[in-house]
N, C-alpha and C positions, 0 to 999 in steps of 0.2 A: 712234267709239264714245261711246257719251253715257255721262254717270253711271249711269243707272238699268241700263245692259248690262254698266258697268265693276263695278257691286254684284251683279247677277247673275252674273260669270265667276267672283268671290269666291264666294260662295253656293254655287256649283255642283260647286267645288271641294272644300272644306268638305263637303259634301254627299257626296261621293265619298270622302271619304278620304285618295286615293291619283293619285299623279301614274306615268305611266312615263318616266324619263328614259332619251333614247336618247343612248348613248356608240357609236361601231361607227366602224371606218378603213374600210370598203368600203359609200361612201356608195350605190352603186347596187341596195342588198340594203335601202334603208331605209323605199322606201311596200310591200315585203314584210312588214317587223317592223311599219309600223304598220297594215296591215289584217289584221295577225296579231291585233294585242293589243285592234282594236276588234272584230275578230271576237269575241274573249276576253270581252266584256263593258268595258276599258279606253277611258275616256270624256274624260280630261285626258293629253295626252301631249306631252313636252316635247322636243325638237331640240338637241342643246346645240351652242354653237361650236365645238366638237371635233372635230362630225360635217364631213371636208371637203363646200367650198361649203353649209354648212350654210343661209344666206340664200335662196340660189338653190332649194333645195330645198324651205326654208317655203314662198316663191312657189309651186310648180308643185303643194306637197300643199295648201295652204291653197284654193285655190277646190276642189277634187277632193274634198274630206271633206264627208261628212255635216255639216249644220250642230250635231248633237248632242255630235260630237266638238272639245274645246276643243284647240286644237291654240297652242302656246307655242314660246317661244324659251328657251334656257340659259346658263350660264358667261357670262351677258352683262355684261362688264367699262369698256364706256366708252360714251360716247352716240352717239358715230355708229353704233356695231354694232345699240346701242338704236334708233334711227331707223329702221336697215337690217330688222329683224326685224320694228320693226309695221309699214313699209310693203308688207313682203312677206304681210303675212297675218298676225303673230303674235297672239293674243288674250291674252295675258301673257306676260311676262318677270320671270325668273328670274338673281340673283344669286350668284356665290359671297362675296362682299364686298361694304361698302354703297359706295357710289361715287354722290353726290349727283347728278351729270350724267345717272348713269341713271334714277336716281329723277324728275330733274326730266323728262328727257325723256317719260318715261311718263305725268308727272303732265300733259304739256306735252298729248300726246296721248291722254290718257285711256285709259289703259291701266293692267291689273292689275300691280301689280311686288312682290318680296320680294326679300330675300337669305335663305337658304335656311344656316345653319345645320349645322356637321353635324360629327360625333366620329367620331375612326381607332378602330377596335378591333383590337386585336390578339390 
């Protein structure tokens, strides 16, 4: 991914708004919910490591999607996992904690990354 596509996946983002993170335990229900939610109009949609074989499964939906649909990685907590999700296909990655390994890996590979922020409510 060059600069100029790592600045447009940002953009596009942005641009959207809204990401869908998929959390689900019955990983074989998962390219359902995502031609569910690109049916929907949902155009950035994120895998988190939650989802079992989460990797295996960017693999086999990342060549299979529309190139319009940005399709990421989640919960990505150390860099080999980093490694494992952009070479399966992922076009950003997604943190719950900054973890510099992953940051570098992404920046390593030119890939979109954040940590991702967020408050319980009760």
């Amino acid at each position: 991914m060059t600069v100029e596509e790592r600045a447009a996946v940002v953009r596009t983002i942005e641009e959207l708004g809204i990401v869908a993170v998929i959390r689900m335990r019955d990983a074989a229900k998962l390219r359902h919910v995502v031609d569910a939610l690109a049916e929907g109009g949902v155009r950035a949609i994120e895998v988190t490591m939650t989802v079992p074989n989460a990797v295996a499964l960017i693999e086999q939906l990342a060549p299979a999607l529309p190139s319009n649909i940005l399709l990421g990685a989640g919960t990505v907590t150390d860099g080999d996992t980093a490694r494992a999700v952009i070479d399966a296909g992922a076009r950003f990655v997604v943190g719950p904690v900054f973890v510099r390994e992953v940051m570098d890996t992404c920046r390593v590979r030119r890939r979109f990354s954040r940590r991702i922020a967020s408050a319980r409510t009760s």
